[in-house]
C-alpha positions as CSV (number, residue, x, y, z in Angstrom):
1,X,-30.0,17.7,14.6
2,X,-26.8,18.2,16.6
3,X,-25.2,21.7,17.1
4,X,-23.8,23.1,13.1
5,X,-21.0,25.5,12.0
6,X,-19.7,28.7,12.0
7,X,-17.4,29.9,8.8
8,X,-13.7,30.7,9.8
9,X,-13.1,33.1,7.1
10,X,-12.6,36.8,8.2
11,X,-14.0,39.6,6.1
12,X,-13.3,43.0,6.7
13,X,-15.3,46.3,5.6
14,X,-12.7,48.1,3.5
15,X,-12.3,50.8,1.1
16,X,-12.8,49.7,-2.6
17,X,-9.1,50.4,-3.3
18,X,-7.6,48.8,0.1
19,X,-7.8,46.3,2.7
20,X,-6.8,47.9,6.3
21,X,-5.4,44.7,8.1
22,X,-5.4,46.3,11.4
23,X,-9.5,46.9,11.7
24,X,-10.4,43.4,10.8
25,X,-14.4,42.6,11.7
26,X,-15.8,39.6,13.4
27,X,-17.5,37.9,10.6
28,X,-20.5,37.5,12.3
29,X,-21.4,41.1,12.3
30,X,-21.6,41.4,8.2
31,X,-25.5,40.9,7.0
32,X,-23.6,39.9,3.3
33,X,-22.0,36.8,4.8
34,X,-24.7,35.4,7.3
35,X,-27.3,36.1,4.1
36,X,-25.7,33.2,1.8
37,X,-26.0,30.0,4.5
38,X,-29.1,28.2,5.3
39,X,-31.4,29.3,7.1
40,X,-30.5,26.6,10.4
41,X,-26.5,28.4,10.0
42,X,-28.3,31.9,10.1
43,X,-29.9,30.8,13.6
44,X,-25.9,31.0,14.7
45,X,-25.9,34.1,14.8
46,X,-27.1,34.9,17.6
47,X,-25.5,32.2,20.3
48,X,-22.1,32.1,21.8
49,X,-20.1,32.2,23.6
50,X,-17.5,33.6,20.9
51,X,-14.4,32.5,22.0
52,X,-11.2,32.9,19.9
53,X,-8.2,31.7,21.3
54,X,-6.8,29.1,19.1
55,X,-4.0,28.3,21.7
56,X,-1.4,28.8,19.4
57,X,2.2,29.4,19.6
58,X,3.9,32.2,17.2
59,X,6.1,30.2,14.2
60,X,9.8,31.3,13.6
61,X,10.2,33.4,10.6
62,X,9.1,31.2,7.4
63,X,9.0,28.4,9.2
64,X,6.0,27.4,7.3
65,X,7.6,28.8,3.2
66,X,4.1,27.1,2.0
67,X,1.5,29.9,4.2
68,X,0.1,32.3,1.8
69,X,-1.9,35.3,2.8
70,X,-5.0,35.9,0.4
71,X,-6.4,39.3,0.6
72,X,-9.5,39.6,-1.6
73,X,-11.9,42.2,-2.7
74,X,-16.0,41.9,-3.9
75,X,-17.9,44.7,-5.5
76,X,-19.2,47.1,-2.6
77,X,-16.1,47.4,-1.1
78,X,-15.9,44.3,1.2
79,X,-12.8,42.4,1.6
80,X,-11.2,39.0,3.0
81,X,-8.2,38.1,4.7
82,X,-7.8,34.4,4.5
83,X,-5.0,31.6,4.5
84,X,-3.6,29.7,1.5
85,X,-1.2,27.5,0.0
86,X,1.3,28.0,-2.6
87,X,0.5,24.9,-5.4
88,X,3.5,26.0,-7.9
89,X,5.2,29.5,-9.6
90,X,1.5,30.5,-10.6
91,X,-1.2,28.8,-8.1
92,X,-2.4,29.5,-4.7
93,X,-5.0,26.6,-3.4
94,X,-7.5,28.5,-0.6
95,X,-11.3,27.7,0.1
96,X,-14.4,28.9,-1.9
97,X,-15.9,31.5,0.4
98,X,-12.4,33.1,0.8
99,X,-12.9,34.4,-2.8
100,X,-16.6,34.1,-3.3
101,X,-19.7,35.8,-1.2
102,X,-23.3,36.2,-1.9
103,X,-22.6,34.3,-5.5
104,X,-20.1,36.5,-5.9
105,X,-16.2,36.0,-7.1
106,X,-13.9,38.7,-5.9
107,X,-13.0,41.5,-8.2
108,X,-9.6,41.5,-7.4
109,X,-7.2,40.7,-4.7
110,X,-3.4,40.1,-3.4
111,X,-1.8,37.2,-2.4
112,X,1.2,37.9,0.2
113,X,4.2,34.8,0.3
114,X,7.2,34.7,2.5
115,X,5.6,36.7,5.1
116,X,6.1,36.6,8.9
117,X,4.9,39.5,9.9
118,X,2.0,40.7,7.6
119,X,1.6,44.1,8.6
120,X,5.4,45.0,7.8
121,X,6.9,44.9,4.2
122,X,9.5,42.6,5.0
123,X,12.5,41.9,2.4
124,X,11.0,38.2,2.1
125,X,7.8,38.8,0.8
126,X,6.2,38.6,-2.4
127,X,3.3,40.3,-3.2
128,X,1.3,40.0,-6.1
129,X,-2.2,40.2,-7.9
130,X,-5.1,37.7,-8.4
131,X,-5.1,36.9,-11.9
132,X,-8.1,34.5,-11.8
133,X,-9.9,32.7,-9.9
134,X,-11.2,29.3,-10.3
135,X,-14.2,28.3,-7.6
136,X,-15.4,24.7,-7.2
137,X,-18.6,24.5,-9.7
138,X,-20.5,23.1,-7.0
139,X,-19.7,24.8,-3.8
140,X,-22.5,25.5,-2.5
141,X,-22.2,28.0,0.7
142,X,-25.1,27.3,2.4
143,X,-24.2,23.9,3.2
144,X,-19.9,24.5,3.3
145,X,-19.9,22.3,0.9
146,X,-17.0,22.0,-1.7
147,X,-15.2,24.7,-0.6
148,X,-11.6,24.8,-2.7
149,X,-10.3,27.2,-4.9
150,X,-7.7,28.0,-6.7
151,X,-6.2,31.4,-7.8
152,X,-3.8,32.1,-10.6
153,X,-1.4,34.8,-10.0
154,X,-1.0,37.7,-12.0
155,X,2.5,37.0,-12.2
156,X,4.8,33.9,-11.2
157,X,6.3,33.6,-7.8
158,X,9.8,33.1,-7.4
159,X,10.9,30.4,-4.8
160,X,13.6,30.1,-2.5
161,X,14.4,29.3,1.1
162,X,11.4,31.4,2.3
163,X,8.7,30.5,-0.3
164,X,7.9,27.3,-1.6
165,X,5.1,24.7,-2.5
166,X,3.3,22.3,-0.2
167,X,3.5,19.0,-1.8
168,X,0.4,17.1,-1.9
169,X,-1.2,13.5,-1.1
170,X,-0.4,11.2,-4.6
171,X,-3.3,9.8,-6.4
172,X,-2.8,6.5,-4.9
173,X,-2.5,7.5,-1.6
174,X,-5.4,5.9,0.4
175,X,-4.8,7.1,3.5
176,X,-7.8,9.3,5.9
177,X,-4.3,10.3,7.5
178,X,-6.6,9.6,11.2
179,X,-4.3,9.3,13.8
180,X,-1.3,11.7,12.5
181,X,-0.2,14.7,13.6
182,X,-1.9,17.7,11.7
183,X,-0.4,20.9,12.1
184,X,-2.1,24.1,11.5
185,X,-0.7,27.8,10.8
186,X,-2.2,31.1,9.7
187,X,-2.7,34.6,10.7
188,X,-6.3,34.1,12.1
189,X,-7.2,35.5,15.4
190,X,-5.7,34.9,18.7
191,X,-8.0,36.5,21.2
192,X,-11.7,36.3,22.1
193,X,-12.0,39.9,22.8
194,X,-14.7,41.2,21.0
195,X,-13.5,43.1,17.6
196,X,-9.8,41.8,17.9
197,X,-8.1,41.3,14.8
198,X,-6.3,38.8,13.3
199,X,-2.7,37.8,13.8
200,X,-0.2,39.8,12.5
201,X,2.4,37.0,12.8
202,X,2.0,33.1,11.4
203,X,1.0,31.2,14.4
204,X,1.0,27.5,14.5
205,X,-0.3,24.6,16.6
206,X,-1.1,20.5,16.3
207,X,-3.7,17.9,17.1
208,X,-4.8,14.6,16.1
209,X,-6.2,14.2,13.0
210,X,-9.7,12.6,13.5
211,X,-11.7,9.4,11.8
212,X,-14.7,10.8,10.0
213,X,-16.7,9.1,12.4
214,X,-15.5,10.5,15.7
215,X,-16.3,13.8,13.7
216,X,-19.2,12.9,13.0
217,X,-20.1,11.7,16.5
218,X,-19.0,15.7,17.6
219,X,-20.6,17.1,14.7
220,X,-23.4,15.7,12.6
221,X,-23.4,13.6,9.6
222,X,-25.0,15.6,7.1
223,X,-22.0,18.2,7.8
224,X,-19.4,16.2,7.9
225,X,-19.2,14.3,4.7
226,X,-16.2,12.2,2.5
227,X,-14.9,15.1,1.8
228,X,-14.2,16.3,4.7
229,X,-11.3,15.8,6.8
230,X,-11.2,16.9,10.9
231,X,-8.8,18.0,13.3
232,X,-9.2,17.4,16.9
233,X,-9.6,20.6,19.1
234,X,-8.0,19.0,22.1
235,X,-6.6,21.8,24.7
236,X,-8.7,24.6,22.8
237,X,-6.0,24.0,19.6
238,X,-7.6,25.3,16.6
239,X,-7.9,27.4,13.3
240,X,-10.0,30.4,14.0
241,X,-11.2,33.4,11.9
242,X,-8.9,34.2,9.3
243,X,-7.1,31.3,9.1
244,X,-9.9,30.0,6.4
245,X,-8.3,28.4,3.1
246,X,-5.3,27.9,5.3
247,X,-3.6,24.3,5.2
248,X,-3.8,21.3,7.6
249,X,-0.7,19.3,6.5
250,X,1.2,16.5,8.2
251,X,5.0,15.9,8.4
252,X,6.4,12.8,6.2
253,X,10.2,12.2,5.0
254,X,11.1,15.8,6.1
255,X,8.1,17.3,3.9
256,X,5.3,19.0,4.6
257,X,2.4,17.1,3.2
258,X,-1.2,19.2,2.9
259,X,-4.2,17.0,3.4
260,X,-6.8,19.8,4.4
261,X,-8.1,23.5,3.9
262,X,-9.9,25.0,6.3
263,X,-13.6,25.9,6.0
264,X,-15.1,25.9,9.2
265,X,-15.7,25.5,13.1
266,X,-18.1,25.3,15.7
267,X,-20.3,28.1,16.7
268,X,-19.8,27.8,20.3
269,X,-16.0,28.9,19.3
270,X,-12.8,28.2,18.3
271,X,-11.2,27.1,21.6
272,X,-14.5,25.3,22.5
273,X,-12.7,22.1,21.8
274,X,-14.8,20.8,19.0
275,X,-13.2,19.1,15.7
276,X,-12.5,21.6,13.0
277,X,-13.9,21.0,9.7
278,X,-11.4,21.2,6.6
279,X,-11.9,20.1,3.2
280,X,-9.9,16.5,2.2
281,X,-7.1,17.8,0.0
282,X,-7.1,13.9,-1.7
283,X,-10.7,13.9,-2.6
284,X,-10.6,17.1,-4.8
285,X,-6.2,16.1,-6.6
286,X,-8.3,15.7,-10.0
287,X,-10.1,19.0,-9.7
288,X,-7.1,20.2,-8.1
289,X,-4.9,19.4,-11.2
290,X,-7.5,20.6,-14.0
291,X,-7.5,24.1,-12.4
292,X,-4.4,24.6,-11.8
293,X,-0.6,23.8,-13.2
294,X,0.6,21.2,-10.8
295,X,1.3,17.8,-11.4
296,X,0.2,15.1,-9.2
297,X,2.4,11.9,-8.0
298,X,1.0,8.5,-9.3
């Protein structure tokens, strides 16, 4: 079997009542996390190089009024910083093990819109409560496999010029989107120095969107299955910890168009210049629809 995956999610090791985004752990150091994959994932552990550097470039301020910030928080006091994308007024679309760990849903948790800089409270940001969270009923973590969720807020956002929805691929929309330009953004980490943390600004980069079969040819295909959708890591350009549940989305008509969410990448790092591995936004529309409020194009 060729080489396997390493989960891009973040989690940190906070106080039950608050997330310190400035002491953010390598996610490989946290016995809860490693505990949940199979036991060929859990062999990671202990290769490397680690490297980092998604070879990103910082965005202008809400440059991308879709990027949510998902802070979540399990029972023992562990928390999550992961990416997102704002569905409509009430729904946030992430993945499944940026709100679930060990079996686990988060007790509670924020969601941060209209942020450029997370570790300020800038006049543009929104910050509000999980309400509830809805998991995929058959993610299953050991095998990063249907990893989407969805989480209702507490209390309806309010858009404007910096916060808005993502629009997503119509139900008749065919397309594996191969061969477009997919652009990633989050506030994942930056640097391969060991215990950096993540971003505190949205950075942003681009590749080409791959054929499931080139992925495959990098990857395996047990891993990489229909529902997945890859991104070239050409030039070291990728998604790295923290950027989890974030969106991989493609211009079209002047819109931004969301076609992935990130889950994982490869455990040699995130600048080795393997494919990232994202979730295929069009293969879940109906599951995205009954768990959330959003109505999808014919």
């Amino acid at each position: 079997m060729k080489s396997m995956a390493l989960l891009i999610g973040v989690l940190a090791v906070v106080t039950a009542t608050s997330i310190d985004l400035s002491k953010v752990k390598r996610i490989e150091e946290l016995d809860e996390f490693w505990a949940q994959l199979s036991p060929q994932l859990q062999m990671l552990r202990d290769t490397g190089p680690y490297s980092r550097v998604v070879n990103g470039q910082e965005a202008q301020p809400n440059q991308f009024p879709y990027q949510a910030l998902a802070l979540s928080l399990f029972d023992g006091g562990s928390g999550g910083l992961c990416g997102g994308t704002v569905l409509t007024e009430n729904f946030v679309l992430t993945a499944a093990h940026c709100v679930q760990m060990s079996g686990s849903v988060a007790t509670h948790g924020t969601v941060v819109l209209g942020a450029h800089n997370r570790q300020l409270e800038e006049a543009t940001q929104q910050r509000i409560d999980f309400g509830s969270i809805n998991v995929h009923p058959s993610y299953i973590a050991s095998l990063l496999r249907n990893d989407i969720a969805t989480v209702r807020l507490a209390s309806p956002a309010v858009f404007n010029d910096v916060v808005q929805p993502i629009d997503l691929p119509a139900v008749s929309d065919a397309r594996t989107f191969a061969g477009m330009t997919g652009i990633i953004s989050g506030f994942g980490r930056t640097s391969d120095e060991t215990g950096s943390p993540a971003s505190d600004v949205v950075m942003y980069t681009s590749n080409a969107i791959l054929t499931n079969a080139d992925c495959q040819a990098a990857w395996n295909a047990v891993l990489i299955q229909a529902q997945n959708i890859c991104l070239s890591g050409d030039g070291g350009r990728s998604v790295c910890n923290g950027d989890s549940g974030g969106p991989l989305a493609v211009r079209e008509d002047g819109r931004s168009l969301q076609v992935g969410i990130a889950s994982f990448v490869h455990a040699s790092g995130c600048a080795s210049g393997f494919p990232a591995g994202f979730v295929r936004v069009s293969h879940y529309l109906d599951w995205i629809a009954e768990n959330s409020d959003v109505t999808l194009r014919a």
